[in-house]
C-alpha positions in Angstrom: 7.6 -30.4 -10.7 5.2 -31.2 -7.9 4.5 -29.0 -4.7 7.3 -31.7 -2.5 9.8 -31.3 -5.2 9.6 -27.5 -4.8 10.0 -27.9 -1.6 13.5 -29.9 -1.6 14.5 -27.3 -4.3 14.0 -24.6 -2.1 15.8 -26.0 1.0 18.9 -26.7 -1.4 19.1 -23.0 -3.6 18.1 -20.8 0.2 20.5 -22.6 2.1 23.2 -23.1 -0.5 23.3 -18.8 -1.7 23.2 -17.8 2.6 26.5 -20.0 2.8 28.2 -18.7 0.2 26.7 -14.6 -0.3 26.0 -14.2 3.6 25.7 -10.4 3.0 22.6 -10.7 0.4 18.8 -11.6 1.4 17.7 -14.6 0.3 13.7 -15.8 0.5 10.6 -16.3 -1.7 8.5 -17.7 -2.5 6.0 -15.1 -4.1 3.4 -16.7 -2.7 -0.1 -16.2 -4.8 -2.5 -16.0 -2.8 -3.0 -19.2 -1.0 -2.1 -19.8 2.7 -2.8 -23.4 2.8 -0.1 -23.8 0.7 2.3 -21.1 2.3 1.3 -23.4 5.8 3.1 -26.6 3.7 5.5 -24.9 2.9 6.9 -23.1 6.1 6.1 -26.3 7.8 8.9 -28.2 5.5 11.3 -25.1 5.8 10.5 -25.0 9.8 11.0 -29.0 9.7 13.9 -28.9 7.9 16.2 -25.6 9.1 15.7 -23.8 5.1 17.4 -20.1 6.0 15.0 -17.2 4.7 15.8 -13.6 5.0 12.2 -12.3 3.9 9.1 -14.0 2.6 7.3 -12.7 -0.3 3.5 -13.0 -1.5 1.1 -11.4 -3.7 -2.9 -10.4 -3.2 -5.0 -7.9 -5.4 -7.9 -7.1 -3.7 -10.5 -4.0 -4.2 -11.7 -5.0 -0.6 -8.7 -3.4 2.2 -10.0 -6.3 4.3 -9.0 -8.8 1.8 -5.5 -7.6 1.6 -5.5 -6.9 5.5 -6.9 -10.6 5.9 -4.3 -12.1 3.8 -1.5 -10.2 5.8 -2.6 -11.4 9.3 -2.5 -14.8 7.8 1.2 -15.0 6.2 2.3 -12.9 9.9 0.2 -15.9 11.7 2.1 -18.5 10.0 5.6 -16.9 10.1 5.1 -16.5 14.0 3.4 -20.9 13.7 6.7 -21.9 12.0 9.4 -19.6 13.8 10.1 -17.0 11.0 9.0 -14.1 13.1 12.2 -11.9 12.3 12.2 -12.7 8.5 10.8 -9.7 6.5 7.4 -9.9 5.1 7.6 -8.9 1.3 4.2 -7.9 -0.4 5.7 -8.0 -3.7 2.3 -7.4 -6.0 -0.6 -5.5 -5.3 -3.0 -3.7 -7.1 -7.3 -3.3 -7.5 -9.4 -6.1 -8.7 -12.7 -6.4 -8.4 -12.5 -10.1 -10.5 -10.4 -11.7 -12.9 -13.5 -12.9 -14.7 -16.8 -10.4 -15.7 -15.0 -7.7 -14.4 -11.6 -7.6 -15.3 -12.2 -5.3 -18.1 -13.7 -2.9 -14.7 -10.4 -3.3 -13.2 -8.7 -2.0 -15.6 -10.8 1.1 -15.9 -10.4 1.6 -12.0 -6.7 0.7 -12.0 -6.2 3.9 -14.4 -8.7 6.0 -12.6 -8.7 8.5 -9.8 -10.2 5.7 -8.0 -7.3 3.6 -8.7 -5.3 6.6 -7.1 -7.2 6.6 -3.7 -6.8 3.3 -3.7 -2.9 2.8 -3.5 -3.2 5.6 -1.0 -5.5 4.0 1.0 -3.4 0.8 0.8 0.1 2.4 1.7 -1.6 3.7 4.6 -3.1 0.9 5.2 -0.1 -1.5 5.3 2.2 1.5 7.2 0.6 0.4 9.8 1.2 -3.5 9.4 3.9 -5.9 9.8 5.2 -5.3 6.4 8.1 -4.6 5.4 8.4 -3.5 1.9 5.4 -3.5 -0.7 5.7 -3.0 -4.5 2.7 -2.0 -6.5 2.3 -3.7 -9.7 2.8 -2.4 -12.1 4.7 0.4 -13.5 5.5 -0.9 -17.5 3.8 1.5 -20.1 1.6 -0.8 -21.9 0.5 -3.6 -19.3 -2.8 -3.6 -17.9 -1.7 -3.1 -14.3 0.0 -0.1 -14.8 -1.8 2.9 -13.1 1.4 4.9 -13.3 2.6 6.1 -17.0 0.4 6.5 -20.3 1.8 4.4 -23.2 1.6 7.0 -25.3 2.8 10.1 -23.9 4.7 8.6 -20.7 2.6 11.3 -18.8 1.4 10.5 -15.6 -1.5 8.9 -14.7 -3.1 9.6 -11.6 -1.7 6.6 -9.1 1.1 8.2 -10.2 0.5 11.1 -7.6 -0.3 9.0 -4.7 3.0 7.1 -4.9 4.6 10.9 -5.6 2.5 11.7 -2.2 4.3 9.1 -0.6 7.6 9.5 -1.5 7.3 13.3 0.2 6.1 11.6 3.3 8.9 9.1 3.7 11.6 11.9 2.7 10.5 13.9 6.0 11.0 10.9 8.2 9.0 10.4 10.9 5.9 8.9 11.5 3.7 11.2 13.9 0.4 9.7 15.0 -3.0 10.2 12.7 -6.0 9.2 13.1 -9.1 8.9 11.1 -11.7 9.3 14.0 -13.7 6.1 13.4 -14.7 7.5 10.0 -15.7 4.3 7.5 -13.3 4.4 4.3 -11.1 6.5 5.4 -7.4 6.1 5.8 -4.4 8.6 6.5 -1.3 8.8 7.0 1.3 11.7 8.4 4.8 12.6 9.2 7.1 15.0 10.1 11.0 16.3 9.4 13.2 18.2 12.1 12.5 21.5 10.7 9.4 21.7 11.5 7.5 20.5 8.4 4.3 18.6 8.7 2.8 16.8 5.9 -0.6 14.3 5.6 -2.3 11.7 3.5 -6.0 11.6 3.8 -7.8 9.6 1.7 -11.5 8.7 1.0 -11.4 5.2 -0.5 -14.6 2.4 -1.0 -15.5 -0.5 -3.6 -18.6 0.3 -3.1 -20.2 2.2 -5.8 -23.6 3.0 -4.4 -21.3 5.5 -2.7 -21.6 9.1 -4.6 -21.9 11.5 -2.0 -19.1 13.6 -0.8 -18.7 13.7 2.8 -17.2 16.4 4.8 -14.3 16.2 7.1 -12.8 18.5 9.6 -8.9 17.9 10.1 -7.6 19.1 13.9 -4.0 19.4 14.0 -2.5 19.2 17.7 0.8 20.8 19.3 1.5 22.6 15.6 1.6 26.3 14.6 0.4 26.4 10.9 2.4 29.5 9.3 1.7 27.5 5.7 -0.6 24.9 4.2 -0.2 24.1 1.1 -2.7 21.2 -0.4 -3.1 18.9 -3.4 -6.4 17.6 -4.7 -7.3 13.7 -6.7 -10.8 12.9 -7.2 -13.1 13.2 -10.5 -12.6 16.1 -11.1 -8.8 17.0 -10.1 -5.4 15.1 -10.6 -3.1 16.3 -8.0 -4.4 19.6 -8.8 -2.9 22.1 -5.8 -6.3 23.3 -3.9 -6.3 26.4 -1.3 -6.7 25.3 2.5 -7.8 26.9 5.1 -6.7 26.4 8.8 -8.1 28.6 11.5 -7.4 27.9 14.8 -5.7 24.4 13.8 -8.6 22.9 12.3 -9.5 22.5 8.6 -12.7 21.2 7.0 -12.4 20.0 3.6 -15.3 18.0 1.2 -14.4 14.9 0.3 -15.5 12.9 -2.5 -15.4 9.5 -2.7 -12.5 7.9 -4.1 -10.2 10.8 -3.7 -7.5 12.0 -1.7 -6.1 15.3 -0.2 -2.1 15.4 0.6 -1.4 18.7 2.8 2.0 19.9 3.4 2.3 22.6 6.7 4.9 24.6 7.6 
């Protein structure tokens, strides 16, 4: 149908499932990409009273600032229209460089160790965003956007790790504050349990490829006693490979190549 009937048939299914299943979330659209589109639409659901729970949109980028760019756009016309409390849903993301010449190259990253640093640099990224919930696409053996599990062998591959990375940091529970010191293509994130347990994601990530040489980095940790450090390695050469640390005085200094990541878990 056309763009208006859509429209009138999402009014009608949104409203008609919050009457009647009040405790489920209801939204949409899956937005693709295009906010001049998402502005029409959220004007007819503002215009019209349409109930969403959460509003959902896709963007593949290889550029953060592309994905960051389309975020501040969907938050800017939530907050236009009056959806300001409705969740913000980034229900497909992954690397592209193009769907044309150099889709082919996407591939090859999305199952590289650059594909790796790159959902870590993203989750990091977007922890510190509006969003709500983000789902990386995609994780079905066979499909070209899945960075996760070999066809073959169902091993992992190594995005794998970086989502594995994350899971440890959302399982200790709280956010404590990182930063990356003004460092270019460099993102981290860190938190902490009630025990005592410290863990971090840093992560070298860049879609530039004239970028080859490692950089060096020296990690200060404030108001924590290391007693244990325990650290895992992705780059060219390493897949989640554990990798010793060492902390003296509360300050670390590890190489970093580009397109890698280091997750460190302290005690």
């Amino acid at each position: 149908g056309t763009e208006e009937e859509f429209h009138r048939f999402f009014e009608i299914v949104s409203n008609h499932l919050n009457k009647n299943f009040p405790h489920l979330k209801i939204g949409g659209p899956a937005l693709a990409s295009n906010l001049e589109w998402a502005d029409r639409f959220l004007a007819y659901c503002a215009k019209n009273s349409v109930e969403m729970d959460f509003f959902s949109y896709h963007r593949y980028f290889g550029k953060m600032e592309k994905g960051v760019r389309m975020t501040n756009g969907v938050k800017a016309l939530l907050d236009k229209y009056g959806y300001s409390n409705v969740e913000m849903i980034f229900n497909e993301w992954n690397y592209l460089a193009n769907w044309n010449d150099e889709f082919v190259h996407t591939i090859e990253v999305i199952n590289s160790y650059k594909g790796a640093a790159y959902a870590a640099a993203t989750m990091s990224t977007f922890q510190d965003s509006p969003v709500h919930m983000m789902m990386y696409y995609d994780a079905r053996p066979g499909t070209g956007f899945n960075g996760l599990f070999d066809l073959y062998t169902a091993k992992p591959r190594p995005a794998y790790y970086s989502l594995y990375s994350w899971t440890k940091l959302r399982r200790l529970g709280t956010q404590v504050k990182a930063e990356v010191g003004g460092l270019k293509d460099f993102y981290v994130t860190a938190a902490k349990d009630e025990n005592g347990k410290l863990a971090l994601l840093l992560t070298h990530y860049t879609d530039d490829r004239n970028v080859v040489a490692p950089i060096p980095v020296t990690i200060s940790l404030k108001n924590f006693e290391v007693k244990e450090a325990i650290s895992h390695v992705t780059n060219r050469f390493k897949m989640h490979t554990e990798t010793p640390i060492e902390i003296v005085d509360s300050k670390a200094t590890v190489v970093m190549e580009p397109n890698s990541y280091i997750f460190i878990e302290l005690r």
